[in-house]
C-alpha positions as CSV (number, residue, x, y, z in Angstrom):
1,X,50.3,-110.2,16.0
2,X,51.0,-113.6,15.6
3,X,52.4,-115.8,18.7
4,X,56.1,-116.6,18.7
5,X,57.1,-119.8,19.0
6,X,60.6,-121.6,19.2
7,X,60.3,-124.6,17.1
8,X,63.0,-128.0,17.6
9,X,63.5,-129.1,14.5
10,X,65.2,-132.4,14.5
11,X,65.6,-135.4,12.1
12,X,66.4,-138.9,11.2
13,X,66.6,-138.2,7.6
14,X,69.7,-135.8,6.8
15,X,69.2,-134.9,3.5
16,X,65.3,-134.4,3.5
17,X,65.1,-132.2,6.8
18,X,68.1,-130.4,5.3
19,X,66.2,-129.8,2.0
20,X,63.4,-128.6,4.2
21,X,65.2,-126.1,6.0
22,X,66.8,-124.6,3.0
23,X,64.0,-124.4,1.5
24,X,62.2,-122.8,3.9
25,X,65.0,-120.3,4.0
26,X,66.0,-120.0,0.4
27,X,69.6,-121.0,0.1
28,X,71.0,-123.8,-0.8
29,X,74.0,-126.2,1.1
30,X,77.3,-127.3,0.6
31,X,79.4,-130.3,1.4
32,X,81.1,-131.1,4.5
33,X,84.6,-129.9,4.7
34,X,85.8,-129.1,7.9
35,X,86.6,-131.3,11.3
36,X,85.3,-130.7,15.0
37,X,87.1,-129.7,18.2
38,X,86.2,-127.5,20.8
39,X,88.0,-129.0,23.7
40,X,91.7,-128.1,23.3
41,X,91.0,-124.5,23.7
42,X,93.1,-122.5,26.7
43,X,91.1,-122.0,30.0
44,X,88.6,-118.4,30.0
45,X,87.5,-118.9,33.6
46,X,89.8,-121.1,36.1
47,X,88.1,-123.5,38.2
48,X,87.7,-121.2,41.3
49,X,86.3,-118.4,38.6
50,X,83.7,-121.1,37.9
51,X,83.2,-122.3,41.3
52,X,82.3,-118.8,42.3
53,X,79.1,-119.1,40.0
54,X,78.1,-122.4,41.0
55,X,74.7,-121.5,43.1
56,X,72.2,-124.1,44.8
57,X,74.1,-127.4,43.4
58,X,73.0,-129.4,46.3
59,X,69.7,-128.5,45.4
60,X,69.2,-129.5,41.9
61,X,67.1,-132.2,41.4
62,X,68.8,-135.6,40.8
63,X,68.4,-139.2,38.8
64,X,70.1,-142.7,38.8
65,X,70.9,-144.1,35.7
66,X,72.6,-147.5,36.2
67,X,75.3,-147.1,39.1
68,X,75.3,-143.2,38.0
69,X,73.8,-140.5,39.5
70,X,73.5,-137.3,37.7
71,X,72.0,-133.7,38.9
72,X,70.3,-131.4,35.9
73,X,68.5,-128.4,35.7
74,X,66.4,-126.9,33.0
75,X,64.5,-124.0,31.7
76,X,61.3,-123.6,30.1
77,X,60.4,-121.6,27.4
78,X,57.8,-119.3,27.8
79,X,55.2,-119.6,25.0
80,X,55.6,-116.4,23.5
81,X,59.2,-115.6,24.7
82,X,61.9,-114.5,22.3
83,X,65.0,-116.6,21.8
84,X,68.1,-115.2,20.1
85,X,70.6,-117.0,18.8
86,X,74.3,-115.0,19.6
87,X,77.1,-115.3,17.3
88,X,80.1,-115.4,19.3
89,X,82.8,-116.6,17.5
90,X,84.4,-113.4,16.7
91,X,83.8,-111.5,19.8
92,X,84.4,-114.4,22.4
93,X,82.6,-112.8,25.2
94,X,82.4,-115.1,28.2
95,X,78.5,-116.3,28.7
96,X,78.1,-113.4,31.5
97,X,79.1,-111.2,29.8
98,X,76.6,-112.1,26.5
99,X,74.1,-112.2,28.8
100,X,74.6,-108.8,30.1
101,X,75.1,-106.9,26.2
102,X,71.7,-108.8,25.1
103,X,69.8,-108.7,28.6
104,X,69.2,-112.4,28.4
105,X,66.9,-113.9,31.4
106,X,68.3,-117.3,30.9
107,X,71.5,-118.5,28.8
108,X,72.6,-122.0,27.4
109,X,75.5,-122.2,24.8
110,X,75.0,-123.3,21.3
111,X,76.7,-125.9,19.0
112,X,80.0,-126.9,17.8
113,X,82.8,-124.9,16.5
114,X,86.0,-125.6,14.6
115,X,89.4,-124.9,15.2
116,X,89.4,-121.9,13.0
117,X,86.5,-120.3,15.0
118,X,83.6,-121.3,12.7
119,X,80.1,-123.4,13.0
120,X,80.5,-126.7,12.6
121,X,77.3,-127.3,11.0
122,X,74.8,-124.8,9.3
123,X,74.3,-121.8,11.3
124,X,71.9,-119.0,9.8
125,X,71.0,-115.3,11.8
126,X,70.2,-112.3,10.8
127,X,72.8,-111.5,9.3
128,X,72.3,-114.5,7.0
129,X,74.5,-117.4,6.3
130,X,77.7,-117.6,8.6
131,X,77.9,-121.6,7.5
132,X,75.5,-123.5,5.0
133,X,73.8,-126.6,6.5
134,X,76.4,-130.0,5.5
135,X,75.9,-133.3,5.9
136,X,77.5,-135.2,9.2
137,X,76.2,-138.0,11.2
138,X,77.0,-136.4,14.5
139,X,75.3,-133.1,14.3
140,X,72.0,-134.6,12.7
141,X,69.7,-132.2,14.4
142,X,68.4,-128.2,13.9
143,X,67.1,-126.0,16.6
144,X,65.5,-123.2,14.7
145,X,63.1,-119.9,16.0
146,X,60.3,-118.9,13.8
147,X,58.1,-116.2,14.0
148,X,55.0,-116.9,11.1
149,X,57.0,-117.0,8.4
150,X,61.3,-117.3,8.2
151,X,61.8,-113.6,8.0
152,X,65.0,-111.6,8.8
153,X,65.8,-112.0,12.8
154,X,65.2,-115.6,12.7
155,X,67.7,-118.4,12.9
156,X,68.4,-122.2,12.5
157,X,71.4,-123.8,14.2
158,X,72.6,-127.3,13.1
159,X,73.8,-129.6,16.2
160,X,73.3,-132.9,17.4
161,X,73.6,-135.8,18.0
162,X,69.7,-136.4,18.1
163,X,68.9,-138.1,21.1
164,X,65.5,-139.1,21.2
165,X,63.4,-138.4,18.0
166,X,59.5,-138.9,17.4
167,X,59.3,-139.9,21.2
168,X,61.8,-142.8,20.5
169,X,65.6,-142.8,22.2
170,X,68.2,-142.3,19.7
171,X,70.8,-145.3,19.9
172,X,74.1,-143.6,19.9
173,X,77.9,-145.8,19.1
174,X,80.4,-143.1,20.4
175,X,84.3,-143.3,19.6
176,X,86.4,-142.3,23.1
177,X,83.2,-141.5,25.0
178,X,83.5,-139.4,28.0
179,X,81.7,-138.8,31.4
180,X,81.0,-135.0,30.9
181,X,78.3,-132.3,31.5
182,X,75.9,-131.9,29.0
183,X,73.8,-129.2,27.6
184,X,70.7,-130.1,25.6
185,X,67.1,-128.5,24.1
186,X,64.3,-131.0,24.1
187,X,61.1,-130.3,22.7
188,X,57.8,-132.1,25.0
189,X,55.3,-133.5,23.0
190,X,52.7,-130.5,23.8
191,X,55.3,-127.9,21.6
192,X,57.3,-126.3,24.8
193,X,60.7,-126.5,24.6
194,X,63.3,-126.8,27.7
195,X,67.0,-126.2,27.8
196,X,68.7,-128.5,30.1
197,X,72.0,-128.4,32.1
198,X,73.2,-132.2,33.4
199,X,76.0,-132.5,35.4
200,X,77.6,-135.0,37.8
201,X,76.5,-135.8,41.1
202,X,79.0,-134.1,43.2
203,X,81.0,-132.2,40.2
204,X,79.5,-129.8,37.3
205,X,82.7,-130.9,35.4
206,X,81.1,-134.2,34.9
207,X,78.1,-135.5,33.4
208,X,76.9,-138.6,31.3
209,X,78.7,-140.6,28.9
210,X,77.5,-139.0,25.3
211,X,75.9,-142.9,24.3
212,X,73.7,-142.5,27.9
213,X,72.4,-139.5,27.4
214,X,69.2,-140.7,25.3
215,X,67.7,-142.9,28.3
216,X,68.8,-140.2,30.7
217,X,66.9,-137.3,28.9
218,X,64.1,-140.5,29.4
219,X,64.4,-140.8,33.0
220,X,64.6,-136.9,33.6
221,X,61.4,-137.3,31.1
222,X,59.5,-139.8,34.0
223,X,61.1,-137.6,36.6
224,X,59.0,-134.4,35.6
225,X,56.1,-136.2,34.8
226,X,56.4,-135.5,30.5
227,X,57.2,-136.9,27.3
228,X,59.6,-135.6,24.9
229,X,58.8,-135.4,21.0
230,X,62.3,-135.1,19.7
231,X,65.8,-134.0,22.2
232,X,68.9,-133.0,20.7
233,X,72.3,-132.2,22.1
234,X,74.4,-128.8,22.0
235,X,77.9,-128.2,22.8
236,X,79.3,-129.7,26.0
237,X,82.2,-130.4,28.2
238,X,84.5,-127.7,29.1
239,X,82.3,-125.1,26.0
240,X,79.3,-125.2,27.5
241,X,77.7,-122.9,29.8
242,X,73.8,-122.3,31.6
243,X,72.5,-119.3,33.0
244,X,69.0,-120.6,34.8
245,X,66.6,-119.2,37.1
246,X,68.8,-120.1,40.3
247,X,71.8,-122.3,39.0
248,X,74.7,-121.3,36.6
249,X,77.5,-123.2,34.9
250,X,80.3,-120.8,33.7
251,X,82.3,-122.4,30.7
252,X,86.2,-123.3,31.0
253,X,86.7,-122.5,27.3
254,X,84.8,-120.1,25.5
255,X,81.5,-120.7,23.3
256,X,81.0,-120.3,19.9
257,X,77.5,-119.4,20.1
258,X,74.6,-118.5,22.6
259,X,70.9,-119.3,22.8
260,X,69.4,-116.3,24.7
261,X,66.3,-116.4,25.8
262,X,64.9,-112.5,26.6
């Protein structure tokens, strides 16, 4: 049996990478069409909801970054482990509640939706194409899972921004950038991949400023002693949500997707 892997796929070069992916698939991509928001969405949980599943926060590890300090927590996965990706933009089941139906060990929230409930970027399961992959500066990164060869069962999500690629931080120019917690996948150098929840200091409905978050993924890099090949960001803010090994992070407005690892 060959050895599962979950692969981060990220890129500098938009239309190559995309070219490789859809070829490796076998489909082909449209334009970009469509705009983002995920943030003016009503309230799933209210605060004391998400307050009730807020475990070990004075715990989590911590960094400084400038006059900031920011808490995080991560988790690793497993060589060999399955990762689904969970298409939840129909269903809208609050992150618990995917994790229960698909007995997920560990839960972080995928990428960006529209206002009309879709993907923002290309997003392919098994039950094929729900959005082709397009062409936008900000979500210049794919997190795919491949087992051998691209067979029915695995998936490629597009997200992004790309924050640091080939080792090297990303150098980000955000519009209206705002101090809020972040959700990201980074790949080390040695092929594991981590899913990471970074929040503020003394609130989880904070976190860095979306231009910082390259040199912070660095710092928490130095913290744990590793080096990261290529990091790329998911959805964040008040759609995001993490279910780890002793801390969760419930999301304020629901998430289009899931990455659940089994």
């Amino acid at each position: 049996m060959r050895k599962k892997h979950i692969f981060l796929f990220l890129m500098v070069c938009i239309g190559l990478s995309f070219a490789f992916i859809v070829a490796l698939i076998g489909y082909s991509y449209t334009s970009f069409v469509d705009v983002m928001s995920s943030s003016d969405m009503q309230p799933i949980y209210t605060k004391s909801d998400s307050d009730s599943l807020i475990d070990n926060f004075e715990l989590l590890p911590s960094i400084s970054y400038g006059e900031d300090v920011f808490r995080y927590d991560y988790v690793r996965v497993e060589p060999g482990s399955r990762v689904e990706l969970i298409n939840n933009f129909n269903s809208q089941l609050k992150s618990h509640e995917i994790a229960e139906q698909y007995n997920c060990q560990n839960l972080v929230n995928g990428g960006f939706y529209t206002k009309d409930n879709k993907p923002l970027g290309g997003y392919y399961d098994s039950s094929g194409w729900v959005r082709e992959f397009n062409q936008n500066p900000l979500i210049d990164g794919v997190v795919f899972f491949k087992n051998g060869e691209v067979v029915s069962g695995d998936w490629a999500l597009q997200t992004g921004p790309l924050l640091v690629y080939e080792r090297l931080a990303t150098v980000l120019k955000i519009k209206d950038d705002k101090y809020a917690r972040r959700i990201v996948a980074a790949k080390h150098k040695n092929g594991d991949v981590y899913l990471f929840a970074i929040v503020g200091d003394d609130s989880v409905y904070v976190g860095p400023l979306l231009a910082d978050l390259p040199s912070v993924m660095l710092e928490i890099a130095d913290e744990m002693d590793l080096e990261w090949q290529n990091v790329v960001n998911l959805d964040g803010g008040s759609a995001s949500a993490f279910i780890g090994d002793d801390f969760s992070l419930l999301e304020r407005t629901w998430i289009g997707s899931a990455l659940c690892v089994l």
